[in-house]
C-alpha positions as CSV (number, residue, x, y, z in Angstrom):
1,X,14.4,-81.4,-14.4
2,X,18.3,-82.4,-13.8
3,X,17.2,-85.7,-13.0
4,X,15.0,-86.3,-16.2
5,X,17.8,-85.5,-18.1
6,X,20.3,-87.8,-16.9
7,X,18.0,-90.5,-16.7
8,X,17.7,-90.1,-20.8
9,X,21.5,-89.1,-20.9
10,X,22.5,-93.1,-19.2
11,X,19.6,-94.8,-21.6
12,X,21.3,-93.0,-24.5
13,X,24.7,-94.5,-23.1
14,X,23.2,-98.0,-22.5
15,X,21.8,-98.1,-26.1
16,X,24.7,-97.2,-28.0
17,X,26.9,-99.6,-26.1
18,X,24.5,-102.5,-27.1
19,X,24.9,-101.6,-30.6
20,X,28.4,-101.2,-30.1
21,X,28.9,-104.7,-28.8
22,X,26.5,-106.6,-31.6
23,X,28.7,-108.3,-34.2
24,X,30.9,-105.5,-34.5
25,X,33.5,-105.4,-37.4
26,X,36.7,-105.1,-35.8
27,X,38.9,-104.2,-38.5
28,X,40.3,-100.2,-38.7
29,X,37.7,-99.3,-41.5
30,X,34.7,-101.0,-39.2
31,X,35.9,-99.1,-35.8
32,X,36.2,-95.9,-37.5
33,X,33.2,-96.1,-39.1
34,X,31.2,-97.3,-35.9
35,X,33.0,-93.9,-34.4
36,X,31.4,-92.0,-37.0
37,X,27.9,-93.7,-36.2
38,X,28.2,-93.4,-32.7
39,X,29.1,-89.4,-32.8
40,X,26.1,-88.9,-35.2
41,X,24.2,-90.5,-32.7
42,X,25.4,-88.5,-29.8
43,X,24.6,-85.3,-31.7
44,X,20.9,-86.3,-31.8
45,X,20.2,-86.9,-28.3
46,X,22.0,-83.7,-27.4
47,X,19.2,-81.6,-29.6
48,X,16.9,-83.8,-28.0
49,X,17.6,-83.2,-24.4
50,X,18.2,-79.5,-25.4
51,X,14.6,-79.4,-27.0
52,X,13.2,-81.2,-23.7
53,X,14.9,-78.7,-21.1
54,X,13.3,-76.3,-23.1
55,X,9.6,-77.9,-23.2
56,X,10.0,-79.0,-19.2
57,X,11.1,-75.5,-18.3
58,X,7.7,-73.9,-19.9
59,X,5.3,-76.6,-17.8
60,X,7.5,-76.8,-14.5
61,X,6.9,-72.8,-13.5
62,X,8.7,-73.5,-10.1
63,X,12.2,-73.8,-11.6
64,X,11.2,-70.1,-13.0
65,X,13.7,-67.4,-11.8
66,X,12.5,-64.0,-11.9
67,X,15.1,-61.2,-13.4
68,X,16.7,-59.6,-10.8
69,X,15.8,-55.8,-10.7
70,X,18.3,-53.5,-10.5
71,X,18.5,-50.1,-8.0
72,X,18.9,-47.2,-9.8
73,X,18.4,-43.4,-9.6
74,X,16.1,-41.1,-11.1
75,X,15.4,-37.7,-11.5
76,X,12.7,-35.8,-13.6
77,X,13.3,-34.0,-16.9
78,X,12.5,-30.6,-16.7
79,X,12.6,-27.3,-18.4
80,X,15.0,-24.7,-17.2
81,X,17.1,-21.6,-17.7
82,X,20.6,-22.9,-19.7
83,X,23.7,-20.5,-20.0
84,X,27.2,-21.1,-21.2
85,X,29.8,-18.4,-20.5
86,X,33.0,-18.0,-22.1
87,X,35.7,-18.2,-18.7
88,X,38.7,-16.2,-19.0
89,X,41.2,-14.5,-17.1
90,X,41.1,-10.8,-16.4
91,X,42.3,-8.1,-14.6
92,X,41.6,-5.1,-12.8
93,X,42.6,-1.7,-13.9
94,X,42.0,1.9,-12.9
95,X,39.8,4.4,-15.1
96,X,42.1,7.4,-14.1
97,X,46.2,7.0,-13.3
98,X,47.9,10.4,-13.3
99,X,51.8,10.5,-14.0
100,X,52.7,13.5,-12.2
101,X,55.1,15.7,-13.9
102,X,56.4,19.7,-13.7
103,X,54.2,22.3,-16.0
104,X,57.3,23.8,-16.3
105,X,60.4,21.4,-17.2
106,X,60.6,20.4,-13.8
107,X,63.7,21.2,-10.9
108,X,65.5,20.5,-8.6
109,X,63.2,19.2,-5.4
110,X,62.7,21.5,-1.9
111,X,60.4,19.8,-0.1
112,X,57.8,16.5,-0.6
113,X,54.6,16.8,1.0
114,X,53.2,13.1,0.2
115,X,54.3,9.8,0.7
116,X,53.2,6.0,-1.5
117,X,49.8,5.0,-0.3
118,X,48.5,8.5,0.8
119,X,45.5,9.4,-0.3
120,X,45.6,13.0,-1.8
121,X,42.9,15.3,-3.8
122,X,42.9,17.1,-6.9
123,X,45.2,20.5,-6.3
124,X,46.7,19.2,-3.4
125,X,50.2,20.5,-3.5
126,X,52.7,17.1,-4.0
127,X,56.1,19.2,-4.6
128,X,57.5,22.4,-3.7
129,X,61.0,22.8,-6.6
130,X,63.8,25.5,-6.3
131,X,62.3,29.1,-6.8
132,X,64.7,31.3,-6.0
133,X,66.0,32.7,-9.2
134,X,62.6,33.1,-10.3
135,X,61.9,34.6,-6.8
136,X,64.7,36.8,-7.5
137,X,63.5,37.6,-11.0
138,X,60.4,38.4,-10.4
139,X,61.6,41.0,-7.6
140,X,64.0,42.9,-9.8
141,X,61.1,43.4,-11.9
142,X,58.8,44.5,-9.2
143,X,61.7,47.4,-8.9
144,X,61.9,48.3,-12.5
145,X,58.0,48.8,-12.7
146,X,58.2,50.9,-9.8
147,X,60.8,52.8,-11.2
148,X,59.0,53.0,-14.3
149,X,55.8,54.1,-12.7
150,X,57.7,57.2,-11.1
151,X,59.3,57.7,-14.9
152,X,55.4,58.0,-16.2
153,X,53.9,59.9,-13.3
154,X,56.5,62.5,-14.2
155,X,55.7,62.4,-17.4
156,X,52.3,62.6,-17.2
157,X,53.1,66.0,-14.8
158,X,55.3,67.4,-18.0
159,X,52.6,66.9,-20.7
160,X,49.7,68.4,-18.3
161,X,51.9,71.6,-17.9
162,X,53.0,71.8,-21.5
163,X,49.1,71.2,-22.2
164,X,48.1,74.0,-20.2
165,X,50.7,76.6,-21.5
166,X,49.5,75.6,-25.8
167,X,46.3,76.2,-24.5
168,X,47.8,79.6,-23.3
169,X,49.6,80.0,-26.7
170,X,52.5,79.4,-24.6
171,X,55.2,77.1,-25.9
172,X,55.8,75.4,-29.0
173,X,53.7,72.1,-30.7
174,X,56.9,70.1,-30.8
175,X,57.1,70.5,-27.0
176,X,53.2,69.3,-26.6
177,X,54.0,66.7,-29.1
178,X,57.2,65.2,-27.8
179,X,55.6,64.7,-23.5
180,X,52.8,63.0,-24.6
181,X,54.6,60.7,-26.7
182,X,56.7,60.6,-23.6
183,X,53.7,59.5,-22.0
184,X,52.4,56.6,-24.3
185,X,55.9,55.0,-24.1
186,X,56.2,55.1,-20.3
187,X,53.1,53.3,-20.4
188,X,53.6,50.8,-22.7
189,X,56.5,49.9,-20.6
190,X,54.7,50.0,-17.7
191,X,52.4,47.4,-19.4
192,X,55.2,45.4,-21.2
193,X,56.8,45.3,-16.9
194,X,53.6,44.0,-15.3
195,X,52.9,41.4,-18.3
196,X,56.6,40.1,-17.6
197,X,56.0,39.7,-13.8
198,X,53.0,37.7,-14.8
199,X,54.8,35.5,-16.9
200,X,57.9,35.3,-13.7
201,X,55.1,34.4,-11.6
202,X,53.7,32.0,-13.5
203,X,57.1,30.4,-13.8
204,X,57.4,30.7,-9.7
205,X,54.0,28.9,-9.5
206,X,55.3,25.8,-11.9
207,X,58.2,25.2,-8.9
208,X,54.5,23.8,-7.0
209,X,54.0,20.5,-7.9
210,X,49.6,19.4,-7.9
211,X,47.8,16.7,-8.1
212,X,45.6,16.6,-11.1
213,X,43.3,13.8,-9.5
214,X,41.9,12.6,-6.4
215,X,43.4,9.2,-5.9
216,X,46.0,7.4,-4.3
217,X,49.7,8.1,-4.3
218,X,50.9,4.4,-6.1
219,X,54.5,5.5,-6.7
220,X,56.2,8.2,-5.0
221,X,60.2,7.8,-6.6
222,X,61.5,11.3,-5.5
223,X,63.2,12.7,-2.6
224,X,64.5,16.2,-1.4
225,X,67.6,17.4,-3.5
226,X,67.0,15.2,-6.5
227,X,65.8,16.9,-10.0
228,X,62.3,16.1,-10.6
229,X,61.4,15.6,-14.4
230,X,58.2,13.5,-14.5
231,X,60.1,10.3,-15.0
232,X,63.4,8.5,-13.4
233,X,64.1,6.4,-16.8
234,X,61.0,4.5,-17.7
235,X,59.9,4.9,-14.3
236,X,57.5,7.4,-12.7
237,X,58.7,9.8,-9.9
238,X,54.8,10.1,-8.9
239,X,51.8,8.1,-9.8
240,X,48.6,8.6,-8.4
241,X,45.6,6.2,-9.2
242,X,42.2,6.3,-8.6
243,X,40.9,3.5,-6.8
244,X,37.1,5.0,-6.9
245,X,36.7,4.4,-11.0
246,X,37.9,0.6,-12.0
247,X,36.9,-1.6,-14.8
248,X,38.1,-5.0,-15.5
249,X,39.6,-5.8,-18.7
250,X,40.1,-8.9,-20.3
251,X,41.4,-10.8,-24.0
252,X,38.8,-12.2,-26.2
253,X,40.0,-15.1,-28.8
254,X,38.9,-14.2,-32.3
255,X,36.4,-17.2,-33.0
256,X,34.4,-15.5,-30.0
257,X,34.0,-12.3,-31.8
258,X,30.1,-13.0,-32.8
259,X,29.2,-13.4,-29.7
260,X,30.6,-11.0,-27.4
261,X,29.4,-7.6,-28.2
262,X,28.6,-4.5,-26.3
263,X,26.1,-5.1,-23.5
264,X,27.4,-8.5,-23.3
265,X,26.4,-9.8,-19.1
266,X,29.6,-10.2,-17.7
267,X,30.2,-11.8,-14.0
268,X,33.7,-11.0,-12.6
269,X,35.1,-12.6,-9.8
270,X,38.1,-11.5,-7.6
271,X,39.4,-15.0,-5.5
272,X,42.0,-13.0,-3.8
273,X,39.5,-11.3,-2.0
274,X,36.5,-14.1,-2.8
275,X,33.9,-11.3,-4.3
276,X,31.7,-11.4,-6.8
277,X,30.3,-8.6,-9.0
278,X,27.5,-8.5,-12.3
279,X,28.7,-6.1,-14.6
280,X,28.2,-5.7,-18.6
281,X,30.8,-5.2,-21.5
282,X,30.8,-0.9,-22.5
283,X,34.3,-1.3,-24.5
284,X,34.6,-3.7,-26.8
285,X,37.6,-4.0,-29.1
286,X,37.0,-3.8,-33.2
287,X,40.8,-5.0,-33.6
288,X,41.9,-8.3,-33.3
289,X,45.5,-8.4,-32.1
290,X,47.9,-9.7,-34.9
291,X,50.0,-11.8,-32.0
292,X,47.8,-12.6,-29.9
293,X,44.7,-13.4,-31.9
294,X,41.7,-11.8,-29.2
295,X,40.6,-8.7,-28.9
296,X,40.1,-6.2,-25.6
297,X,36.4,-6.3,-24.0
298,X,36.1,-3.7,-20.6
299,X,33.2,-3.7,-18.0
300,X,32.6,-0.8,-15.2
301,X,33.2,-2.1,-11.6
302,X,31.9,-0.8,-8.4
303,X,33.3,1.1,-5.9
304,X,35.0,-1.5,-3.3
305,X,37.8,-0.7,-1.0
306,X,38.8,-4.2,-1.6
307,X,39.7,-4.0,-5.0
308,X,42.9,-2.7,-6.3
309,X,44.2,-2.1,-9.8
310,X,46.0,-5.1,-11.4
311,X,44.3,-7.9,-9.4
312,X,43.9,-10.7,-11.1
313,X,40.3,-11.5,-11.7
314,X,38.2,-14.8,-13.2
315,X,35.7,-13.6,-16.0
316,X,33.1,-15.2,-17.3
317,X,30.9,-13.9,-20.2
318,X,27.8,-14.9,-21.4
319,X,27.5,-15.7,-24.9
320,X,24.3,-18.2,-25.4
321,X,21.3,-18.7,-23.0
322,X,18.1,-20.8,-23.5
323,X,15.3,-19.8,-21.0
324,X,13.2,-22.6,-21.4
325,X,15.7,-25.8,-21.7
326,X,16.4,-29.4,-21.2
327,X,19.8,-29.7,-19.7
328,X,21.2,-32.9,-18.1
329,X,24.4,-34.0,-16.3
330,X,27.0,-34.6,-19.0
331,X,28.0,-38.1,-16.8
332,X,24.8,-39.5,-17.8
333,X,25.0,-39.1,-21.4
334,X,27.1,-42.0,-23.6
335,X,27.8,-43.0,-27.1
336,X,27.0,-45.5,-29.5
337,X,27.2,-45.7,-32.9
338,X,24.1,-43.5,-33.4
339,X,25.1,-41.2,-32.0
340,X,24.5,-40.1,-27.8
341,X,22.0,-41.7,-25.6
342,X,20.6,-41.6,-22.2
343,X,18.6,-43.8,-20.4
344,X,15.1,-43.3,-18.6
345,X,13.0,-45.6,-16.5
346,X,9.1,-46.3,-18.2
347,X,6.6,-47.9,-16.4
348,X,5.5,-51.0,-18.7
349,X,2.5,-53.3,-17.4
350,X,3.0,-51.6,-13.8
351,X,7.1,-52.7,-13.5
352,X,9.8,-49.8,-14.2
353,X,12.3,-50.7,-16.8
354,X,15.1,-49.2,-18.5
355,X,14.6,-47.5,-22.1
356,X,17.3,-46.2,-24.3
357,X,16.8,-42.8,-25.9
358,X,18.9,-41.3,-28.1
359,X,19.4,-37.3,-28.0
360,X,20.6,-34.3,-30.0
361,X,23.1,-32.6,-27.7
362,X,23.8,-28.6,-27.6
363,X,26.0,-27.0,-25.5
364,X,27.7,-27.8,-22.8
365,X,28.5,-26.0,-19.5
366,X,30.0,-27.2,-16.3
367,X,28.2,-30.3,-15.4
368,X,25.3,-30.0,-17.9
369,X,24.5,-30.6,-21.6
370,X,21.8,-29.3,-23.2
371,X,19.4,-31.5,-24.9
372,X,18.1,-30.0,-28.1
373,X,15.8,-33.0,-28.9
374,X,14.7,-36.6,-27.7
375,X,14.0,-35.8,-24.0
376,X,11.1,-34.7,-23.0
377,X,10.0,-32.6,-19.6
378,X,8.6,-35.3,-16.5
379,X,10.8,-38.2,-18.5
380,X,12.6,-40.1,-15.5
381,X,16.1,-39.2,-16.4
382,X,18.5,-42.5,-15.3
383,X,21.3,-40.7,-12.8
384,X,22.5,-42.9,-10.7
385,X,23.0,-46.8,-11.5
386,X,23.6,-46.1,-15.9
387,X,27.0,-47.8,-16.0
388,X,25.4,-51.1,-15.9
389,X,22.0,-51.0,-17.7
390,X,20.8,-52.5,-20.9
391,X,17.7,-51.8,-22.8
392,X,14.4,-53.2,-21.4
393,X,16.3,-54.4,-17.9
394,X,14.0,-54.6,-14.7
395,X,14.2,-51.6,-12.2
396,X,13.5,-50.7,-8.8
397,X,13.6,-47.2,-7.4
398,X,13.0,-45.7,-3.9
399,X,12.9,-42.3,-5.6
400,X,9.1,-41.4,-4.9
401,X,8.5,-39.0,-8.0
């Protein structure tokens, strides 16, 4: 064909230098104007030999190129379970933390029986404060009672004397009158004595210092000689936690509040310790925080030694799931003007070639978009090899699906 068409380009050459050369005018106005002629010319054998390239290249089928097909990947379209979470940052904190403190306004410390990270049980004895002025107290009115007790059983002696004589018309009323009186006072002092040394020995009791939960002793702040009030400033002196009844708790932002609710599937993991636990939402928050915007969601965890109050912990939440979905990689979707697209390979008069199809997205998780509409389950989804694709372009696949 290249020859044909520089056989007709040198004719066309020959022929307009003969007319050139004929009796030419060679003034300005006639050069110019055989210029003129000679371009006009020119432009009509160019259509010409354009027009034959195009007629030769239809009858001579062995200068035919066949398109080049291009390698790409597929992978079928098919339904599946779609979930998008809400990832946030949590952390771990303890059901039941007891700040240890005196029932009794606290004293001045005798003896500590635990130490930080023991592990103690409820009415386990933590402190033992000064007693002795109670101790001493509650002596002195040991004594008195006694002595009251020997007051009343003398008493009682007088009155069943002075009984027996009335009854013998011996003595007078007033006498009668006046020991049993006697009586009823000694033992309303006797009463008044014990109820007192039940009160000092309550207060002797309150110098012993219990646990009020099974647990771990986090803070121990308190040493022998030192008063012991509950708290050292801001600080506790004793703080026991129990490590057996945790919960994760984490912020919400406000926009999520329609979608987290209680009963909400949470999945919490711990990468300090690289565990993983399923656990639901039983507190959430009905107050959104004025500074921070969010509001406070809380899920049970199980028992694990490995996990300790305040760990820092990654939360995800589950707020929309589809069952039965369409969801592709998100790197194989692109835009045009309308709107996103994918592409998939079709099989068209037995060769695989490339179709665009434009989609309705949903949402998107991780790697994967849903596809609410234009994609179908078994379509040949277009993975690998889409950068460089066009509509209707030849394929070849070694994907055997």
């Amino acid at each position: 064909m290249q020859k044909i068409i520089n056989v007709l380009f040198i004719a066309a050459t020959l022929t307009l230098a003969s007319c050139g050369n004929k009796g030419g005018d060679n003034s300005l106005a006639g050069k110019k104007a055989e210029l003129e002629k000679l371009k006009k010319e020119q432009a009509a054998n160019d259509d010409k030999i354009k027009a034959l390239e195009k007629e030769i290249a239809k009858l001579d089928t062995s200068a035919v190129k066949e398109d080049v097909a291009k390698l790409v990947g597929t992978e079928p379209v098919a339904l599946q379970n779609f979930s998008h979470y809400i990832d946030l940052q949590g952390r771990v904190e303890a059901e039941d933390i007891s700040y240890i403190s005196p029932r009794l306004g606290g004293g001045q410390v005798r003896a500590v029986y635990v130490k930080r990270g023991d592990y103690v049980k409820k009415g386990q004895l933590l402190l033992k404060l000064d007693d002795a002025i109670v101790k001493q107290q509650v002596a002195a009115s040991k004594q008195s009672t006694e002595t009251i007790k020997t007051q009343l059983t003398l008493a009682k002696d007088v009155y069943n004397r002075r009984n027996n004589l009335w009854k013998q018309g011996i003595g007078t009323e007033i006498e009668l009158i006046t020991a049993r009186t006697n009586v009823e006072s000694l033992e309303k002092q006797l009463a008044a004595a014990n109820e007192n040394i039940k009160v000092q020995q309550e207060q002797q009791s309150g110098a012993n210092v219990y646990s009020d939960v099974d647990g771990i002793a986090d803070e121990v702040n308190v040493r022998v000689g030192e008063m012991f009030t509950g708290f050292s400033g801001n600080l506790p002196q004793i703080k026991i936690v129990n490590t057996s009844n945790l919960k994760v708790v984490t912020d919400i932002p406000e926009n999520y509040s329609g979608k987290v609710r209680q009963g909400s599937t949470l999945i919490v993991n711990l990468p300090d310790v690289n565990k993983t636990f399923n656990s639901t939402v039983n507190i959430s928050g009905k107050v959104i925080d004025p500074n921070s915007r969010s509001f406070r969601v809380e899920g049970k965890l199980p028992k694990d030694a490995a996990i300790r109050p305040n760990q820092i912990a990654q939360v995800k939440i589950l707020d929309y799931n589809a069952p039965s979905a369409i969801a592709v990689p998100v790197n194989t979707v692109a835009t045009d003007e309308k709107g996103k697209y994918v592409y998939v390979a079709v099989n068209e008069g037995g060769k695989m070639v490339a179709r665009k199809k434009q989609i309705v997205v949903g949402e998107l998780y991780g790697d994967k978009i849903e596809v609410k509409s234009g994609l179908a389950a078994g379509d040949q989804l277009i993975n690998d090899g889409y950068q460089n694709i066009y509509d209707g372009q030849l394929l070849k696949t070694d994907n055997k699906k």
